[in-house]
C-alpha positions in Angstrom: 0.0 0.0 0.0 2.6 2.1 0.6 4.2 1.9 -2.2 1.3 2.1 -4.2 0.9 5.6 -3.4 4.6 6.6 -3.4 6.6 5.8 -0.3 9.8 4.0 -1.0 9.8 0.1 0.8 13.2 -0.9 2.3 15.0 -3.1 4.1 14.7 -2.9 8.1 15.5 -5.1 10.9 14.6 -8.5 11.4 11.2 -8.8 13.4 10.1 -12.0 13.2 8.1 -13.4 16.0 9.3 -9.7 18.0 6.9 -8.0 20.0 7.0 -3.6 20.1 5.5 -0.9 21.7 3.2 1.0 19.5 2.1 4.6 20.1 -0.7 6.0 17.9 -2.5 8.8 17.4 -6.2 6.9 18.6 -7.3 7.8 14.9 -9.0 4.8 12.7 -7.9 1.5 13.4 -6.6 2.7 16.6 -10.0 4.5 18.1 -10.2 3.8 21.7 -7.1 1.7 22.3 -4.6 2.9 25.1 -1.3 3.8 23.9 1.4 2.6 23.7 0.4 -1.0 23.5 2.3 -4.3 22.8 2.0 -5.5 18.9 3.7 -8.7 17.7 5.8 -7.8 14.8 6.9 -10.3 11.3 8.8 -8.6 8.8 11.7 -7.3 7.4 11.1 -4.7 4.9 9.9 -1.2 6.5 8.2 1.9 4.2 9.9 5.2 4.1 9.3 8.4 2.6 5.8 8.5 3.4 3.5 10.3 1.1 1.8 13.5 2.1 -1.9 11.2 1.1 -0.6 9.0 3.4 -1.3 9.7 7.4 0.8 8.2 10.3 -0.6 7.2 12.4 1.5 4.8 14.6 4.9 4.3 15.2 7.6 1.8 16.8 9.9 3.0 20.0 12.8 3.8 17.4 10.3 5.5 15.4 9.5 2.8 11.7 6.5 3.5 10.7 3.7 0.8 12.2 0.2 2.0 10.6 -0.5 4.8 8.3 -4.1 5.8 6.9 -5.2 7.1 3.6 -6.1 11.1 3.8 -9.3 10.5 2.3 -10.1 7.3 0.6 -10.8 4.2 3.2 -7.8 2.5 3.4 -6.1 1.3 6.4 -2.7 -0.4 7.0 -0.6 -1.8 9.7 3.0 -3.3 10.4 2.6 -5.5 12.9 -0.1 -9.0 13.4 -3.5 -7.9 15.1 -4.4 -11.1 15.1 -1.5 -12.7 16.9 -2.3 -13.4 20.6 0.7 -11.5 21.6 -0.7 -8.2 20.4 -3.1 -6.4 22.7 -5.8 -5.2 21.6 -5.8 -7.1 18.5 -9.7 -8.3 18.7 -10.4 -4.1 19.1 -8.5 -3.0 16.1 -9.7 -6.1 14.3 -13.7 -4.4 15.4 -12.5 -0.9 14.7 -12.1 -2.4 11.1 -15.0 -3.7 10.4 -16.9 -1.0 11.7 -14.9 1.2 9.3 -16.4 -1.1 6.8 -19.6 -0.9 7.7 -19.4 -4.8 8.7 -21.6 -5.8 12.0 -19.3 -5.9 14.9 -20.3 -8.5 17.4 -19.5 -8.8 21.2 -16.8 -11.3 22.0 -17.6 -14.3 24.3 -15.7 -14.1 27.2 -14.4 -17.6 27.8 
């Protein structure tokens, strides 16, 4: 996605199975999540050069780029695994996402 719209994808560090502090800016994916919190991190490559259509919207302790938002079309994009059970919150971002969507958002079970 980044490079779709401009930004310039390079080689980073290797972050496979790594978990990070995120901080964020509580916009989109990130509505109503505390910050920073812990998100579990698989990759290599890393985008610079961010676009000015292009919002940040979250970053890493040494300050790559973790999520960015499109300025005005609906399109959302992270760095990191949601989905992993290491990364808090990742059942929240996952509902901020579909609600974006306009996709029902049910209520978790609590097990």
């Amino acid at each position: 996605i980044g490079q779709h719209f401009g930004g310039k994808v390079v080689r980073g560090g290797l972050m496979h199975g790594k978990t990070s502090p995120v901080t964020h800016d509580g916009t989109g994916l990130f509505a109503g999540l505390p910050s920073p919190f812990t998100a579990t991190r698989y990759h290599s490559l890393i985008v610079e050069d961010i676009p000015q259509t292009l919002v940040v919207n979250a970053t890493s302790e040494d300050g790559s780029v973790m999520a960015f938002r499109h300025a005005t079309l609906p399109i959302h994009s992270v760095q990191f695994h949601p989905e992993s059970i290491a990364t808090e919150h990742g059942h929240d971002m996952l509902a901020n996402f579909m609600a974006i969507a306009g996709l029902p958002v049910r209520e978790r079970a609590v097990a």
